[in-house]
N, C-alpha and C positions, 0 to 999 in steps of 0.2 A: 550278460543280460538275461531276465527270465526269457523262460522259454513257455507261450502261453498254454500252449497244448500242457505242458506238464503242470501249472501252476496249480497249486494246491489252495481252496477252498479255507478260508478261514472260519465261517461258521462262528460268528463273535452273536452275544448274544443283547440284545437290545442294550441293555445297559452298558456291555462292555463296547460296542461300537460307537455309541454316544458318548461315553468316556473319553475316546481315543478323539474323535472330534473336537470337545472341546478343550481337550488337552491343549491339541494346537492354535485354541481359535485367541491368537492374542490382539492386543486391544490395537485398533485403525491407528493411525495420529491425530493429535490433537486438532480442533480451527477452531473460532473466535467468531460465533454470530452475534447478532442482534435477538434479545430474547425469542422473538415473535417468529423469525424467521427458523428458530430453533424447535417448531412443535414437533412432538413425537419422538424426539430427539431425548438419551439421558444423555446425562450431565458427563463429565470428562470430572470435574471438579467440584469440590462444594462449595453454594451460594454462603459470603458471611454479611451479614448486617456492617453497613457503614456507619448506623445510627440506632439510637435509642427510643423505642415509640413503645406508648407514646413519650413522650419528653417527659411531659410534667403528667403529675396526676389532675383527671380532667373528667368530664360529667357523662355520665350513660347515659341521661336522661335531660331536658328541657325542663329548667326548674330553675332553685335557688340557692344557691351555697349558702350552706352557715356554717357554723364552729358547734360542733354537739354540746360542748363542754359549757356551752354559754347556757342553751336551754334544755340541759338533761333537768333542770327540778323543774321544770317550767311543763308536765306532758299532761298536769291533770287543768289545766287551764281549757275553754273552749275555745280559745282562738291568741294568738300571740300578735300584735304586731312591731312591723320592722322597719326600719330605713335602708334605702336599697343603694349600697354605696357603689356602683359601678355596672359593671357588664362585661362580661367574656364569652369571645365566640372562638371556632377553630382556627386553629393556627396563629393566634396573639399571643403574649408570653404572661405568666399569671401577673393577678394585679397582688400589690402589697402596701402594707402598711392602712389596712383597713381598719376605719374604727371600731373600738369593741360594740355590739350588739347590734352590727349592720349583719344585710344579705347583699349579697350581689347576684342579680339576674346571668344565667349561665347556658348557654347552648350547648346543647350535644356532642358532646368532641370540643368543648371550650376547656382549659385549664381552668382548675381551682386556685384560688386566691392564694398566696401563702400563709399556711397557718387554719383553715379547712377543711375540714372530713368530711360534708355531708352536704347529700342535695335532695332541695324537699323538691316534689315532683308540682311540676305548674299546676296542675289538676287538683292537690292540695291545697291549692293557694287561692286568692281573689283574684291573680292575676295582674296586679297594683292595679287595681280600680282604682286608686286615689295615686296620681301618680307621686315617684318620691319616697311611698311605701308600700309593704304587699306583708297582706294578712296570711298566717299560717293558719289552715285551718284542721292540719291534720301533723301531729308529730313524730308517727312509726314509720320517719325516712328515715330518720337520725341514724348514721354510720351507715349510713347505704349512697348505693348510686354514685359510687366513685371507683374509677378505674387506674389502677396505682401505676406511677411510672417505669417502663419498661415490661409492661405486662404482656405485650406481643412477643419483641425481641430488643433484646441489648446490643448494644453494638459492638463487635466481636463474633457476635451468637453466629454458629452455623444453621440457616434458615433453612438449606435446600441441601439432602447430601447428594457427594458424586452418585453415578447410579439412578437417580432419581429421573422421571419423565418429564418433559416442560409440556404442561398440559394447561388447561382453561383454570387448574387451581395452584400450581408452583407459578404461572404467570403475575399471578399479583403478588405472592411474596418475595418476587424473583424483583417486582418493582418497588415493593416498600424496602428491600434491602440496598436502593441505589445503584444497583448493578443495570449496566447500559450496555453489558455484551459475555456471555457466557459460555463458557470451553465446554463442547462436545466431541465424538470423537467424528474422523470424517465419514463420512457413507464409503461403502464400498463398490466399487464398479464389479459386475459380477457377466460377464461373458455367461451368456444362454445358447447352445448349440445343440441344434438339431441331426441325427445322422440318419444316415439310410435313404437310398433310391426310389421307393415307396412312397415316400413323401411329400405331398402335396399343399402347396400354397392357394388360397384362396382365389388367387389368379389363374391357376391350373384349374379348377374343379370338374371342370370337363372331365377330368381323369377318373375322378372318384365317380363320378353318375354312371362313367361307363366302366366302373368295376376295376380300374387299369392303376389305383394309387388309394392310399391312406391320406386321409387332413391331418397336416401336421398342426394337432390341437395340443399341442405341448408346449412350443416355443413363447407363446403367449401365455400360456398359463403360469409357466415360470416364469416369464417377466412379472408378470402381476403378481406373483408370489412375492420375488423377489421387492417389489416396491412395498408391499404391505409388512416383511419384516426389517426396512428401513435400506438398503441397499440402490444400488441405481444398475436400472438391468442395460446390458449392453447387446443388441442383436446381433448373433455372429450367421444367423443363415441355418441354410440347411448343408451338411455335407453329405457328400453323396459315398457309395460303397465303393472307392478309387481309396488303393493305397499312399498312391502321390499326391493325390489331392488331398486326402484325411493328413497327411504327414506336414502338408503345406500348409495346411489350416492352425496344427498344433504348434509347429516351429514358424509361427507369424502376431504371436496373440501379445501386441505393447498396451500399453496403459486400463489393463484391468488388474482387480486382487482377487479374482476367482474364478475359474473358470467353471460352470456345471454345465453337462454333455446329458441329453438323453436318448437312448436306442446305444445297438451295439455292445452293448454290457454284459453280456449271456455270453454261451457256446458254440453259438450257431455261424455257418459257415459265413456269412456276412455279416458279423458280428465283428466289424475290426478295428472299432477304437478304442479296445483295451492290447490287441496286439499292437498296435501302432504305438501306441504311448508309451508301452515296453522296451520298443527299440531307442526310445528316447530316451534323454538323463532326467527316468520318471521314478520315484520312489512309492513304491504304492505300502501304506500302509496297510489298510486290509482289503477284502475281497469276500464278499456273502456273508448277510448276515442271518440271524435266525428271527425273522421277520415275515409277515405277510401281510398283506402285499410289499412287492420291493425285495424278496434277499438279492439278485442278483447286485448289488449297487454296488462299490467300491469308493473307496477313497485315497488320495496319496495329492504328492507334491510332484511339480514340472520342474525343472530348472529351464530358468527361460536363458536369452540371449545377456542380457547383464548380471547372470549370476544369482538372481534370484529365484525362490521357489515358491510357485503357482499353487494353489490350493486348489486340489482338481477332486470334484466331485461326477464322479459317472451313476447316473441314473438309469432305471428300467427303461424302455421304449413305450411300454401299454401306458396309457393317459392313469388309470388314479395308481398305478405303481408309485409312477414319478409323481404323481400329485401326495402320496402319502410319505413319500422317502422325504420331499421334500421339507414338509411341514416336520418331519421329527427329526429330520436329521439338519438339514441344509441350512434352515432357519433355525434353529438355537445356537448354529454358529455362527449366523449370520449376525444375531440379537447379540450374544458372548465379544464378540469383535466391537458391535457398539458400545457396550459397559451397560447392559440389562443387568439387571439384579436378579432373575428368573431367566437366564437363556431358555431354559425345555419348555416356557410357556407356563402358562394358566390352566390349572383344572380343578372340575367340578363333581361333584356325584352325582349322579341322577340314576332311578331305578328303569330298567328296559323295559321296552314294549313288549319286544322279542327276543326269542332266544340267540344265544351268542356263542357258538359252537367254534374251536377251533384245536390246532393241531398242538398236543400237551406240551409240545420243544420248541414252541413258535411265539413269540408276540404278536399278536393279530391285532389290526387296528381294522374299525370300522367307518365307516360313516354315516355317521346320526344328526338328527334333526332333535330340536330341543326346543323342548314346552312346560309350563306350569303347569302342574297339575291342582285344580283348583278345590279338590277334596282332600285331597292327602298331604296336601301344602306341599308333597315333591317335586323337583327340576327331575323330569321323565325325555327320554330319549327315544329315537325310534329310528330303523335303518332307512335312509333314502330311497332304496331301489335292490336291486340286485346291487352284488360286490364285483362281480368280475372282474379283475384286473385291467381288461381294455377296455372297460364301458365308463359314457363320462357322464350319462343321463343323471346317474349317483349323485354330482357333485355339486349341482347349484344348490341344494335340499340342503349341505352336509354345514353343520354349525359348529361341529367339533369331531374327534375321532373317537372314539370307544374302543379302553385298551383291553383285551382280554390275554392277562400277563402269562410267562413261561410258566406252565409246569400246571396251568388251569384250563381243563379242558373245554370245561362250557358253563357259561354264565343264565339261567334259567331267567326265564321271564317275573320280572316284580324285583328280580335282583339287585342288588346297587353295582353300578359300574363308575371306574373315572373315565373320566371324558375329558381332554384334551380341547380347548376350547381355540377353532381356529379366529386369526387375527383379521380385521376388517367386517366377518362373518356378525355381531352382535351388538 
């Protein structure tokens, strides 16, 4: 078993740690919703059309079917008129066997007659003021205003692919394709634990007024993270700085698929949920990365009591450590395990307020606030607050993160930055 005192520092570098992450981030299992109860949710599978729409070819517009071919020499006339052999509205099957030089009156979404191309717009017409017939009074419809069958989707067509989000606009094509229940993957149960003696619950506060404890402002914070990259948070508490208790807390964890821990992740002599988890059958894959806020984080697998292995994510103790490790690490594996198309998220460019200085071996991520700029037509950024690693005043301001990548030392003000756009935030 390692031995943590000697454990060597991997030093992975943003991209190589992200890597490694979603190497293992394989997809939940599959379940079977009801579209509606599916929002937010991608697909497991692709949506395929049951049916042909529209069916028949049928009218854009409110008007009159005719046959072009009947009155293409007929356009230098001032008015034509017709006998109006029928009517079709949506969802009837077309009419046939029309006599030659009839119209039939036709609603919106009505099927064309068999044997019809074109519909004069009612506004061209009298309307049939004289019922029985209706005066054309205008002829440049001809070969217009018809919508050819199959023109949405065939039936076969794949409407929705896997990957895809069930939002307010796959919703209705998720219904025109007859689908009455749709494969996404399942959410993940994701254990949220708190460690350290320090730690104070909203119940204690007493402690923190009188200087004697920290608000354990983390625990919620990654729950609510965790709900916003689709996941279901599971509150495991706070652990306290007890070897047997930390021990008993890690060889107890049933029906979650992840567990992420923050505090205890560093060097410090009460720092022992990375030694503990050592002595366990813990496989850690790396340890520090070249990150700021956050290198101390870690990542590995638990073997739990059935044999399986836990996806264990250790996070910093300081609130936006953990609030920025989590957003670029924890969620695009989170997102990658649903079948996102984009696990690393969404970004934007926008030019800085200010300056963006950081360390030339490091990924630094910031938090920025985002606004239009209403002269330059730019999406412009600006830091919320101090950065401090333990300050959280930062983070209700922050709308996305601002990467300022390895090997760049500082990003000057007016400069374009990407921005990492958090989720819920816009």
């Amino acid at each position: 078993m390692a031995d943590f005192e000697r454990l060597r520092a991997d030093w992975l570098s943003f991209d190589e740690a992200l890597g490694r992450i979603l190497a293992c981030a394989s997809p939940m299992p599959e379940t079977g919703l009801e579209p509606l109860h599916a929002l937010g949710r991608s697909l497991a599978r692709p949506v395929r059309a049951r049916a042909t729409l529209p069916a028949w070819p049928n009218s854009a517009m409110d008007g009159y079917a005719v046959r072009s071919g009947e009155l293409a020499g007929r356009g230098g006339e001032a008015e034509v008129c017709l006998p109006v052999a029928g009517r079709s509205y949506p969802g009837s099957v077309p009419l046939r066997d029309i006599a030659a030089g009839a119209a039939v009156r036709v609603m919106t979404g009505g099927p064309l007659p068999v044997g019809f191309d074109s519909v004069i717009r009612v506004e061209h017409t009298d309307g049939e003021d004289t019922a029985g017939s209706v005066i054309l009074r205008r002829l440049d419809d001809l070969g217009k205003h018809v919508r050819r069958a199959g023109k949405d989707m065939r039936a076969g067509d794949r409407t929705v692919a896997a990957g895809d989000v069930v939002h307010s606009g796959t919703l209705p094509v998720i219904a025109a394709s007859g689908c009455e229940r749709v494969r996404v993957f399942r959410r993940p149960r994701v254990g949220v634990l708190s460690s350290g003696d320090e730690l104070v619950g909203a119940d204690e506060f007493e402690r923190v007024i009188a200087g004697e404890g920290i608000p354990d402002s983390n625990r919620g914070m990654i729950a609510a993270a965790v709900t916003e990259a689709g996941g279901l948070p599971v509150d495991l508490g706070i652990a306290p700085d007890d070897p047997a208790g930390l021990e008993s807390r890690l060889t107890s964890l049933a029906g979650i698929d992840l567990l992420v821990t923050t505090g205890g992740a560093s060097m410090g002599e009460k720092d022992l949920l990375k030694r503990i988890l050592l002595r366990l059958p813990f496989r850690l894959d790396f340890w520090r990365a070249r990150v700021r806020p956050g290198s101390p984080l870690s990542f590995g697998h638990l073997r739990t009591g059935d044999g399986n292995e836990l996806p264990v994510f250790c996070l910093p103790g300081n609130p936006a450590s953990a609030f920025v490790t989590f957003h670029v690490f924890v969620a695009p594996y989170l997102r990658a395990r649903l079948g996102a198309k984009r696990p690393p998220g969404v970004t934007v460019t926008a030019r800085t307020d200010d300056e963006l200085r950081s360390a030339p071996r490091l990924t630094q991520f910031f938090r920025v606030g985002l606004r239009e700029d209403e002269v330059g037509g730019w999406t412009r950024c600006a830091l919320t607050g101090p950065q401090g690693s333990g300050l959280v005043r930062s983070l209700p301001g922050a709308d996305g993160l601002a990467v300022v990548p390895e090997g760049r030392a500082d990003i000057r003000r007016n400069d374009p930055v990407s921005v990492i756009l958090l989720q819920g935030r816009r």
